[in-house]
Backbone as JSON Lines, residues from 0, in Angstrom:
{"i":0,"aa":"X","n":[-89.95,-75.28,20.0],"ca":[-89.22,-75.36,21.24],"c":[-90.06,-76.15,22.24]}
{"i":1,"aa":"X","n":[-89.76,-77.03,23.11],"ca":[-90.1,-77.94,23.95],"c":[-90.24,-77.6,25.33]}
{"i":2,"aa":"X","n":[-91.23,-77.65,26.19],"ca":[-91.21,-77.08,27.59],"c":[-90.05,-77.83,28.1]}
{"i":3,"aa":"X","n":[-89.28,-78.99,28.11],"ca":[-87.88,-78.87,28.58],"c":[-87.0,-77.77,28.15]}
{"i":4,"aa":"X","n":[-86.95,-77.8,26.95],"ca":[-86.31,-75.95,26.22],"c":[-86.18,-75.29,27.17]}
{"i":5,"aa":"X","n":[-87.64,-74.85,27.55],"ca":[-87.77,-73.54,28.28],"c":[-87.35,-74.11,29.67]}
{"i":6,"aa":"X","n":[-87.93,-75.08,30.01],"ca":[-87.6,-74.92,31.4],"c":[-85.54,-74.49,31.87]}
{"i":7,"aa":"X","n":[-84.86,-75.26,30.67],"ca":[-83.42,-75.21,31.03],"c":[-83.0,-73.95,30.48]}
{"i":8,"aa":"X","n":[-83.68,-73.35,29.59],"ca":[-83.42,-71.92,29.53],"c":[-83.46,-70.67,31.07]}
{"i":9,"aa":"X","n":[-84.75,-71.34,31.94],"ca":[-84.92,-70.67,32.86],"c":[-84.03,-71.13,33.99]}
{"i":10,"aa":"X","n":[-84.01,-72.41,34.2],"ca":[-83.15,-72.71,35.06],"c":[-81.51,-72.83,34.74]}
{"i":11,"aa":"X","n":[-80.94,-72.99,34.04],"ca":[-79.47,-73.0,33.29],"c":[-79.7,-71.52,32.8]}
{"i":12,"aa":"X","n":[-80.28,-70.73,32.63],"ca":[-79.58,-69.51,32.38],"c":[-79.58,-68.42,33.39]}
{"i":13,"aa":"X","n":[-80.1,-69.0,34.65],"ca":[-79.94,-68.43,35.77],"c":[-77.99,-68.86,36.3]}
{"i":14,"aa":"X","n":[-78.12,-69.97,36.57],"ca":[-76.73,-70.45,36.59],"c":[-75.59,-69.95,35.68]}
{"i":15,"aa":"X","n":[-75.99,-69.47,34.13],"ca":[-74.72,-69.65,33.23],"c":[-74.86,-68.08,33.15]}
{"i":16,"aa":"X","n":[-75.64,-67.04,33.42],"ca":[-75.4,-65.96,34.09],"c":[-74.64,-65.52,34.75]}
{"i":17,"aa":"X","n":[-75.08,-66.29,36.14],"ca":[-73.21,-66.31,36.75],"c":[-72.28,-66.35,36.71]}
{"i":18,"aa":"X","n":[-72.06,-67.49,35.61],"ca":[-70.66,-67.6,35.21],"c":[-70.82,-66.74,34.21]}
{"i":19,"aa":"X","n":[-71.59,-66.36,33.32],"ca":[-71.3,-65.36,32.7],"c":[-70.95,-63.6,33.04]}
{"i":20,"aa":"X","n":[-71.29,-63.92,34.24],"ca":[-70.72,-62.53,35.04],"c":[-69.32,-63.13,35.65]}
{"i":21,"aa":"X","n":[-69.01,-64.32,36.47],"ca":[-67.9,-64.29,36.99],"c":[-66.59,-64.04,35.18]}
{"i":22,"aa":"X","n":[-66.86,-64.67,34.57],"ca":[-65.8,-64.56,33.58],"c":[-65.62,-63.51,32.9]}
{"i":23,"aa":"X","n":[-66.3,-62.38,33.23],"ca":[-65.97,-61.2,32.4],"c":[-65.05,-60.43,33.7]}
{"i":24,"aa":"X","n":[-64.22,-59.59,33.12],"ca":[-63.13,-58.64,33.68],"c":[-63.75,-57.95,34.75]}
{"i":25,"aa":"X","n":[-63.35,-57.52,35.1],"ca":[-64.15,-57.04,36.36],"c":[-65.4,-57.25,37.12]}
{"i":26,"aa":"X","n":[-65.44,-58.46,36.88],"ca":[-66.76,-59.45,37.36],"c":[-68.39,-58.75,36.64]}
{"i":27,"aa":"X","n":[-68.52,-57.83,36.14],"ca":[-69.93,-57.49,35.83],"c":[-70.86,-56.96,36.95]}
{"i":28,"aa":"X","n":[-69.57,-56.3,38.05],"ca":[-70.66,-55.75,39.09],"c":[-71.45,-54.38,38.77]}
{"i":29,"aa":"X","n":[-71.76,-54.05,37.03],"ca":[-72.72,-52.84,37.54],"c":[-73.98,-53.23,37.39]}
{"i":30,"aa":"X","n":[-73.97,-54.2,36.54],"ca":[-75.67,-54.75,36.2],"c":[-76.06,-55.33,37.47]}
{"i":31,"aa":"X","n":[-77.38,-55.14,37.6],"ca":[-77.91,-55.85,38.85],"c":[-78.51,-57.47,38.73]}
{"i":32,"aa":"X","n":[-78.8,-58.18,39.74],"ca":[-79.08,-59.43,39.0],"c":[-79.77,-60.03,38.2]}
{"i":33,"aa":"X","n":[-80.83,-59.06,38.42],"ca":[-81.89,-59.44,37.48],"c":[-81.67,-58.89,36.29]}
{"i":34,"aa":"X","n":[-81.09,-57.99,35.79],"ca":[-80.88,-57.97,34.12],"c":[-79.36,-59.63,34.05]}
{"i":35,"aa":"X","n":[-78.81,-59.66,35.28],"ca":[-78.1,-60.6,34.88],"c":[-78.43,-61.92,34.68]}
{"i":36,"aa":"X","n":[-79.64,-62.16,35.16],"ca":[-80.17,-63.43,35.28],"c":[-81.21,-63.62,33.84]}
{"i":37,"aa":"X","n":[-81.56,-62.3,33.24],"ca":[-82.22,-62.0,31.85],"c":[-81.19,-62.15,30.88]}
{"i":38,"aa":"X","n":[-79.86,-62.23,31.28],"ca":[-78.71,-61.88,30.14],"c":[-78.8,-63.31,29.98]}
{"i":39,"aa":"X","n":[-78.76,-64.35,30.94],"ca":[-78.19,-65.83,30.76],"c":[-79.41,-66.26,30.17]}
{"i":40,"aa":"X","n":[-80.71,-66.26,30.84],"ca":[-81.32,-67.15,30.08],"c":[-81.65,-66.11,28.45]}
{"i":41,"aa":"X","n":[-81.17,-65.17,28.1],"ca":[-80.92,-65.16,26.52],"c":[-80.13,-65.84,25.88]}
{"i":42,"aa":"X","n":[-79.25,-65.19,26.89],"ca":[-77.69,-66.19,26.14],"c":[-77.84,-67.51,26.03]}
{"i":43,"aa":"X","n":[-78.68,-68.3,26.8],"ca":[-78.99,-69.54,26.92],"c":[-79.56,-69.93,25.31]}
{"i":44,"aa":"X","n":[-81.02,-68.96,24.96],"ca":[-81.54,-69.38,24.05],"c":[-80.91,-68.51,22.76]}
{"i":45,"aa":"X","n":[-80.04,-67.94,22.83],"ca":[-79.33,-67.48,21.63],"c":[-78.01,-68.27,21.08]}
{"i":46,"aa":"X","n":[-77.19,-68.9,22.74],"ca":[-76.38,-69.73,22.1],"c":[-77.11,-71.42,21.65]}
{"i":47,"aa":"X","n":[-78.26,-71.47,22.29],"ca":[-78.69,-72.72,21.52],"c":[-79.15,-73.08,20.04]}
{"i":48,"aa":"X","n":[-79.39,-71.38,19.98],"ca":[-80.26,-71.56,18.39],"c":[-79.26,-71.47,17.72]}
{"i":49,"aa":"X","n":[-77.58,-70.69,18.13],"ca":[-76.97,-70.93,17.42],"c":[-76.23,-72.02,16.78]}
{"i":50,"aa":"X","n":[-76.16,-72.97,17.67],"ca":[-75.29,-74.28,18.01],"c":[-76.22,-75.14,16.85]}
{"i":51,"aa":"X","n":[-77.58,-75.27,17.28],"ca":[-78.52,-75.83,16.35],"c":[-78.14,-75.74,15.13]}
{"i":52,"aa":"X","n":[-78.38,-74.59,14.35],"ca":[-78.13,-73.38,13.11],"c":[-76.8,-74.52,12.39]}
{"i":53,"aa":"X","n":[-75.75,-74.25,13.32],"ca":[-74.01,-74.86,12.68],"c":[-74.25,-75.91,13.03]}
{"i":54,"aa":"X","n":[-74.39,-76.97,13.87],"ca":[-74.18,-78.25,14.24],"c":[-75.22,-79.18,13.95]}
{"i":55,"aa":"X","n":[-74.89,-80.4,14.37],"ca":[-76.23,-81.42,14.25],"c":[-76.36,-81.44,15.72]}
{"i":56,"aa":"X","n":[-78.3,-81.26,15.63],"ca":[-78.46,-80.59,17.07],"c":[-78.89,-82.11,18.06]}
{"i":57,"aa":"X","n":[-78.94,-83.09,17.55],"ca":[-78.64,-84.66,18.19],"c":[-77.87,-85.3,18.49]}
{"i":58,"aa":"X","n":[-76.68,-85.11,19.49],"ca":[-75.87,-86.2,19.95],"c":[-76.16,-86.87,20.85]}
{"i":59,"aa":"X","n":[-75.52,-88.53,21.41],"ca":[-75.64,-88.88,22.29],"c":[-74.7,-88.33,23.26]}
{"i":60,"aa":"X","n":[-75.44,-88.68,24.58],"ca":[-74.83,-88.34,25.75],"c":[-74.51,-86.47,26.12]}
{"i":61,"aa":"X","n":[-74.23,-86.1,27.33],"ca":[-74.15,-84.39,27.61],"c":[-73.76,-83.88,26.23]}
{"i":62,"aa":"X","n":[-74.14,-82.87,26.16],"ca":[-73.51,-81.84,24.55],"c":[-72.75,-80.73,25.2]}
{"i":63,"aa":"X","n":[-71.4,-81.15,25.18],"ca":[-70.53,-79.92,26.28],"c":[-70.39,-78.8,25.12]}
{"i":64,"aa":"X","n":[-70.68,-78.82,23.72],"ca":[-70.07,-77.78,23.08],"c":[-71.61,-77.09,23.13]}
{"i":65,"aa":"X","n":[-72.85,-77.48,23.14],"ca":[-73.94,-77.0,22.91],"c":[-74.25,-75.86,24.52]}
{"i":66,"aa":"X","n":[-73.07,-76.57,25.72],"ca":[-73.0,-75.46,26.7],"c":[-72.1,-74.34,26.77]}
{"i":67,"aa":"X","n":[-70.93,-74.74,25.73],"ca":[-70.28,-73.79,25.88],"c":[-70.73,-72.38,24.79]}
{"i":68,"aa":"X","n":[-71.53,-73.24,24.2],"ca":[-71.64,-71.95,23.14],"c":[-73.02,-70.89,23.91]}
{"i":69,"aa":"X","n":[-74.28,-71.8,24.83],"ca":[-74.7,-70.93,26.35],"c":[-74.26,-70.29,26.7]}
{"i":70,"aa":"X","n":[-72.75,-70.5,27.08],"ca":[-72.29,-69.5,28.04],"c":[-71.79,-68.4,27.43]}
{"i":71,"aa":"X","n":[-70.84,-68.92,26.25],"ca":[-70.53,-67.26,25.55],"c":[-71.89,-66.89,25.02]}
{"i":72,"aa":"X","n":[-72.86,-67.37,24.68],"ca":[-74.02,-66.52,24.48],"c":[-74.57,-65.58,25.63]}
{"i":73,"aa":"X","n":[-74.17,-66.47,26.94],"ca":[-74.53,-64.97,28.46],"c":[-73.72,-64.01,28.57]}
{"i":74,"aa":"X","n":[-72.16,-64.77,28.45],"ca":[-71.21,-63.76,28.45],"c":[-71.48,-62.58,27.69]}
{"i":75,"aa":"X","n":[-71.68,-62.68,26.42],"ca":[-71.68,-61.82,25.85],"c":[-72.58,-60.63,25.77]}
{"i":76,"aa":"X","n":[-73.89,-61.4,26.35],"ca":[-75.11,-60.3,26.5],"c":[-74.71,-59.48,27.45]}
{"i":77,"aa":"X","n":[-74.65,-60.17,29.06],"ca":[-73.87,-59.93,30.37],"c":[-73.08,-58.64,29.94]}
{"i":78,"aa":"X","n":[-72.55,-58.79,28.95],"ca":[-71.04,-57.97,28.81],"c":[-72.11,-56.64,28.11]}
{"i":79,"aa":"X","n":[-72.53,-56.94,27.19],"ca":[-73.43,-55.6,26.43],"c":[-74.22,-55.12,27.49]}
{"i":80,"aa":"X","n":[-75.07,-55.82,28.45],"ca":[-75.76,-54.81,29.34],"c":[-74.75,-54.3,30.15]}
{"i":81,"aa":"X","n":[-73.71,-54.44,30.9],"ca":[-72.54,-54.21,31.36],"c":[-72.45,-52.86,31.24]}
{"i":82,"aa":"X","n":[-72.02,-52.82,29.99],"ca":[-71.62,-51.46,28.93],"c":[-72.33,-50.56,28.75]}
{"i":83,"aa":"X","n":[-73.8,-51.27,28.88],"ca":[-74.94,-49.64,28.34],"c":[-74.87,-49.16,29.4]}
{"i":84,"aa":"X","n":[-75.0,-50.03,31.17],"ca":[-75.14,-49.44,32.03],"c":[-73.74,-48.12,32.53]}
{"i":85,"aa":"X","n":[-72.84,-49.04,32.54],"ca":[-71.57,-48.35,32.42],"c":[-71.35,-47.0,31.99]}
{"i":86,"aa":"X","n":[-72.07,-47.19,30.51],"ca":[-71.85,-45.84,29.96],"c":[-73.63,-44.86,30.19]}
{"i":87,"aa":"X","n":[-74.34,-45.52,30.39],"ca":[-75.67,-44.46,30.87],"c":[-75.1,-44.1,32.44]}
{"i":88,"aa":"X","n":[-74.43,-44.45,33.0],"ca":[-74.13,-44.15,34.13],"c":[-73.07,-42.39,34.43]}
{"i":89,"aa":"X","n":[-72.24,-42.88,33.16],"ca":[-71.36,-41.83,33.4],"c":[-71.89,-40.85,32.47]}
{"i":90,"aa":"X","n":[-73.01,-41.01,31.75],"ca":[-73.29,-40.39,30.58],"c":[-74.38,-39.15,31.58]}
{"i":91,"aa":"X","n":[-75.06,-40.04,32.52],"ca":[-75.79,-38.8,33.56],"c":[-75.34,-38.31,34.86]}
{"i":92,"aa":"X","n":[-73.95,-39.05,35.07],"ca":[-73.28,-38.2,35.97],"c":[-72.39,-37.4,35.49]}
{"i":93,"aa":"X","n":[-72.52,-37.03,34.45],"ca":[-71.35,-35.93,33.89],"c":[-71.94,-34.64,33.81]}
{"i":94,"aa":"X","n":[-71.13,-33.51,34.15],"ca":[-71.98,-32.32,33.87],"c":[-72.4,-31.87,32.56]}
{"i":95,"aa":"X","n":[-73.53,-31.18,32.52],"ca":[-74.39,-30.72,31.37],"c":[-73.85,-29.92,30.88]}
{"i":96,"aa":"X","n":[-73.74,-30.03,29.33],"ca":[-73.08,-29.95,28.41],"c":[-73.79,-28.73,28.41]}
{"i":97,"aa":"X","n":[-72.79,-27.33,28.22],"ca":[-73.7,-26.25,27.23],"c":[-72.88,-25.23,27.43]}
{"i":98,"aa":"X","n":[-73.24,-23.79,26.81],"ca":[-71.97,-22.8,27.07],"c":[-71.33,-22.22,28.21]}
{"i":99,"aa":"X","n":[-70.22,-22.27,28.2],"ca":[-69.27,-21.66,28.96],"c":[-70.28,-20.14,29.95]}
{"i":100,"aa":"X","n":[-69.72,-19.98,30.76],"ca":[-70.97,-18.62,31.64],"c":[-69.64,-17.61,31.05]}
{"i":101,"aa":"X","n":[-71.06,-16.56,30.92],"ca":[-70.61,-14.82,30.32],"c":[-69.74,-14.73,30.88]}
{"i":102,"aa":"X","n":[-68.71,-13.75,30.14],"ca":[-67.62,-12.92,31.08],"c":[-68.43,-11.9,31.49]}
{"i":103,"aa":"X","n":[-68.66,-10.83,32.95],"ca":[-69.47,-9.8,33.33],"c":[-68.01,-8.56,32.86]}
């Protein structure tokens, strides 16, 4: 991987974060930004390695499919932290599970 790599991992997956939060259903307001800004630049380097993996990773000129497959790579993380939070959320605001109180 190439310090350009990284650098557009850090900087483009700050950005495709965003959109990877604006495009999910209910915008992705429980994660805070910084796991959201950790979701993109994964998604960044997960949809690149994928694109690599299936495609020939040399074209000339912008590689719009090598961004789109970025972004569903944020989306999708975006969306899994989403969910853990979602559900650790309601999972410790729910009352504690245990037996019913004595009849006196």
């Amino acid at each position: 991987m190439l310090v350009s790599d990284l650098l557009w991992a850090l900087l483009g997956g700050s950005g495709i974060a965003l959109l990877g939060t604006w495009a999910l259903p209910g915008h992705g307001d429980d994660a805070p930004l910084w796991l959201t800004v950790l979701c993109g630049i994964g998604g960044v380097v997960l949809g690149n390695l994928a694109y690599v993996s299936i495609f020939e990773p040399t074209t000339p000129g912008p590689d719009w499919w090598r961004h789109a497959w970025q972004v569903a790579g944020a989306v999708a993380l975006v969306a899994a932290a989403d969910l853990a939070l979602v559900r650790r959320r309601r999972r410790s605001s729910a009352p504690p599970a245990g037996p019913e109180e004595s009849r006196r």
